[in-house]
GULUMRO-422985 format. One record per residue (C-alpha): x, y, z. Coordinates in steps of 0.05 Angstrom, whole numbers, plus 5000, padded with zeros to 4 digits. Example, Ala and Ser with C-alpha at 12.3 -4.5 7.8 and 13.67 -1.06 7.14 Angstrom:
<pts>
c1; c2; c3
5246; 4910; 5156
5273; 4979; 5143
</pts>
This chain:
<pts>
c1; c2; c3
7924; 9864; 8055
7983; 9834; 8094
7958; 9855; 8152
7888; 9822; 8149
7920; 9758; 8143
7967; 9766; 8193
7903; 9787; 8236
7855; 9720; 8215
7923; 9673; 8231
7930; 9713; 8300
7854; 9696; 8313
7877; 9617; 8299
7923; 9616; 8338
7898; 9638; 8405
7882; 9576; 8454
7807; 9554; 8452
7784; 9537; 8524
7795; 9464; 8548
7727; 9447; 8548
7722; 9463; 8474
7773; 9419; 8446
7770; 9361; 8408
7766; 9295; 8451
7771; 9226; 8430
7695; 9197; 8442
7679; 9156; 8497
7677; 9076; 8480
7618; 9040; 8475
7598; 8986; 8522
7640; 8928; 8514
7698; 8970; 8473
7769; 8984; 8497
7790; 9053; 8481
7811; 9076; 8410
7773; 9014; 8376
7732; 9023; 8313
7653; 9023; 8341
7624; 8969; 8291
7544; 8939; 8282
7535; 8927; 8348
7561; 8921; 8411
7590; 8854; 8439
7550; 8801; 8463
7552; 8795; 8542
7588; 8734; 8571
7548; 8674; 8578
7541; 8647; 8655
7543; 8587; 8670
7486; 8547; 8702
7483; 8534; 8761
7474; 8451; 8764
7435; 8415; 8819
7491; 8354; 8827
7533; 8365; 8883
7469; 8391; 8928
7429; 8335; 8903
7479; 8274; 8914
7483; 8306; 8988
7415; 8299; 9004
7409; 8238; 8982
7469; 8208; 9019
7460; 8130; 9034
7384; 8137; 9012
7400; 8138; 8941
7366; 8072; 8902
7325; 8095; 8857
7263; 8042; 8821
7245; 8072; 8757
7183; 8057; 8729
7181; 8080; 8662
7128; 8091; 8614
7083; 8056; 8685
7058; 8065; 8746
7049; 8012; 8808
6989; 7974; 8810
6932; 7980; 8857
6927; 7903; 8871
6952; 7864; 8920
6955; 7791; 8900
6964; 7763; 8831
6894; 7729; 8794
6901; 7661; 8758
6854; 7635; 8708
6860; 7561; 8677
6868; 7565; 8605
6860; 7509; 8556
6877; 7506; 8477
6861; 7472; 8427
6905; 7466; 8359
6870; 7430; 8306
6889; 7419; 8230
6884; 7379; 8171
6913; 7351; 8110
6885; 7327; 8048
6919; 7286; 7993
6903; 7274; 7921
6945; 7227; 7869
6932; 7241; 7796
6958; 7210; 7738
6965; 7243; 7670
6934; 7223; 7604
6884; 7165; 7626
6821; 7207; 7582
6838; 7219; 7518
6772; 7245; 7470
6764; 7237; 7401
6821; 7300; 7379
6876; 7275; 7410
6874; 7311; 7478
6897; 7283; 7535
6857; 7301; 7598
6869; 7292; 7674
6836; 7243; 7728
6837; 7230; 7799
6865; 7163; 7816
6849; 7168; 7897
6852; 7221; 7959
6870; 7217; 8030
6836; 7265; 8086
6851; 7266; 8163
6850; 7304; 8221
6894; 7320; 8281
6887; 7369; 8343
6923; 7375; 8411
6897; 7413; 8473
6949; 7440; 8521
6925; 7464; 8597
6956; 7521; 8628
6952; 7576; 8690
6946; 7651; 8668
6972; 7697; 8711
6941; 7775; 8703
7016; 7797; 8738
7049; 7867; 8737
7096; 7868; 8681
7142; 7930; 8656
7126; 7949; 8588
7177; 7947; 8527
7206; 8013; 8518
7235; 8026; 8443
7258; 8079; 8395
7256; 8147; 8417
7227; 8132; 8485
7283; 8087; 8501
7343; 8135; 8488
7310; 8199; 8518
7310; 8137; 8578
7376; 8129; 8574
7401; 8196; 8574
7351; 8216; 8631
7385; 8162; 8674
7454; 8178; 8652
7442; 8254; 8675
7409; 8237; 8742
7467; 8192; 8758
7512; 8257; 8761
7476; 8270; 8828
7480; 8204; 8861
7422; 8167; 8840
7425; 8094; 8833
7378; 8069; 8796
7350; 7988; 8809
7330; 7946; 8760
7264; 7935; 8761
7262; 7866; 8726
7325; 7833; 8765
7304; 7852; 8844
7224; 7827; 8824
7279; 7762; 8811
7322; 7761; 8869
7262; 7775; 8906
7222; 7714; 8886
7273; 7664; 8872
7256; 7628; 8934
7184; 7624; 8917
7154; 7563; 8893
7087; 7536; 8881
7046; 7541; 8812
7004; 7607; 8837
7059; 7652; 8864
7035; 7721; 8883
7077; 7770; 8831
7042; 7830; 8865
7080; 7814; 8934
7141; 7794; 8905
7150; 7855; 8855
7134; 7894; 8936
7185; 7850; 8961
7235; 7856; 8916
7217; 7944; 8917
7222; 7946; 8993
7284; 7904; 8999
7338; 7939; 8945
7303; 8011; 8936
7299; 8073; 8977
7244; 8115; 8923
7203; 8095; 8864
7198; 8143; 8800
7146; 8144; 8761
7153; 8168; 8694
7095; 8172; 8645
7092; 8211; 8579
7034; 8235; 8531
7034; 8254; 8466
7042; 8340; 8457
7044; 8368; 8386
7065; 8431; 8422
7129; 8406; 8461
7200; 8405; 8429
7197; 8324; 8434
7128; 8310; 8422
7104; 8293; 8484
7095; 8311; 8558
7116; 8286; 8617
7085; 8262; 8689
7137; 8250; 8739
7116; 8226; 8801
7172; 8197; 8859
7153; 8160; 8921
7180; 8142; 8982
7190; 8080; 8991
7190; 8076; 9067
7130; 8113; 9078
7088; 8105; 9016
7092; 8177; 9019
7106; 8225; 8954
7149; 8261; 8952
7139; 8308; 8887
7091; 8299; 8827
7106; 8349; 8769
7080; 8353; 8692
7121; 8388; 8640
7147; 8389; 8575
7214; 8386; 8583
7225; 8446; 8532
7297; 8460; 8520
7313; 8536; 8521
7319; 8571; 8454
7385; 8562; 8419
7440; 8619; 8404
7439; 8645; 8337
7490; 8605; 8295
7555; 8632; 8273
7568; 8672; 8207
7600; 8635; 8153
7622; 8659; 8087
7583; 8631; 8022
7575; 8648; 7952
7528; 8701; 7975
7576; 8721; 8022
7565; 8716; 8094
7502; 8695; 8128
7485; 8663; 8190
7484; 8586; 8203
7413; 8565; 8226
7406; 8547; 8302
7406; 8470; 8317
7346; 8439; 8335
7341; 8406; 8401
7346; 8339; 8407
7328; 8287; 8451
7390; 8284; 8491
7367; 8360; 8494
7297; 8335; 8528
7328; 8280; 8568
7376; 8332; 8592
7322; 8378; 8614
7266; 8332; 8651
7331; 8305; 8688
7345; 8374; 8708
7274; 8397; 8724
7269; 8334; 8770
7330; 8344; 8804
7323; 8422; 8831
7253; 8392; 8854
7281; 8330; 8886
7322; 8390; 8925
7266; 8432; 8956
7222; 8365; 8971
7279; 8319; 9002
</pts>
């Protein structure tokens, strides 16, 4: 008996061969050795994206004044039409005095009479020129921040951008006469304080993250040439899962945040940029 058990802890002991000894397990991808392996692996690191700025705000250089049109595009016409126009405002006015308890019938009640009117009329007629001129349209609401933020992104490149209303101004603050020709002053005033003209027009899209679509369309100024013309939603990219946070239920994921319009500003700023680079 002894000596079968001193036989089976003889067999023990002997050495096993290297290659069949316990070893600790390789780590996963994205593990340092000797950590727990958990769900999943980790998430790779995010890079960062590349941003047109610096390239764009070379190119550009000194040629950098930027007209925006938005929400409208330049008109065909060269010279402003005039029509006379002539108005006419007419109204009237009617007064009546009354005077309480002149009837009275056989009961006792006391009725009401009319003790004299006055009627007249009055109009005046005014003359004027109207003028069938280029004007900018008013931009509101949504339109007018995704704007703003579109302009505040494309000045990171070295665009600056010329107000459209002020240089039509300057331009044709010598002008005088009662007919002036808006159409050559609003060329006047383009030609004189910008190097390009965008054009930025938007329809509506169900299907897009903002509702709408975009036409971008940028001109040189010089030449009357373009320069690009794109269409595109401006879609931002799909957001990261949110974070886990620990509820009642215990921990579940936060739901992604919808873009915004800062988000689609942001993008049609970008998209127009990287194509400002390969058409500069």
């Amino acid at each position: 008996m002894h000596k079968a058990v001193l036989a089976l802890l003889g067999v023990a002991l002997v050495p096993l061969p290297a290659a069949a000894q316990w070893r600790e397990p390789a780590p996963a991808p994205g593990y340092r050795a000797g950590q727990p392996v958990v769900l999943g692996p980790a998430a790779a690191p995010e890079t960062a994206e590349a941003l047109p700025w610096e390239a764009l705000r070379q190119q550009l250089g000194k040629r950098n004044r930027v007209m925006l049109f938005w929400e409208a595009e330049l008109e065909g016409e060269v010279a402003t039409r005039y029509r006379e126009v002539e108005t006419l405002d007419r109204h009237g006015h009617a007064a009546v005095t009354r005077s309480e308890g002149v009837d009275r019938d056989r009961y006792g009640h006391v009725g009401t009479s009319v003790a004299g009117a006055d009627a007249g009329m009055h109009q005046r007629s005014e003359r004027f020129l109207e003028a069938e001129a280029p004007a900018a349209p008013r931009v509101e609401g949504e339109s007018r921040q995704i704007r703003a933020h579109f302009m505040e992104q494309l000045r990171q490149g070295g665009v600056r951008f010329i107000d459209r209303a002020l240089a039509t101004r300057l331009a044709g603050a010598a002008v005088e006469g009662e007919r002036p020709n808006v159409h050559a002053i609003e060329t006047r005033a383009l030609a004189g304080h910008a190097d390009y003209l965008l054009q930025v027009t938007s329809a509506v899209d169900l299907q897009s993250a903002s509702g709408r679509a975009f036409h971008v369309v940028l001109l040189d100024v010089a030449d009357g040439g373009t320069v690009l013309e794109f269409h595109t939603q401006a879609a931002p990219p799909a957001a990261a899962p949110g974070r886990y946070v620990a509820t009642a239920n215990g921990f579940e994921r936060q739901a992604a945040a919808a873009p915004g319009l800062a988000d689609v500003a942001r993008v049609l700023a970008l998209e127009t940029a990287r194509r400002m680079q390969g058409a500069l």
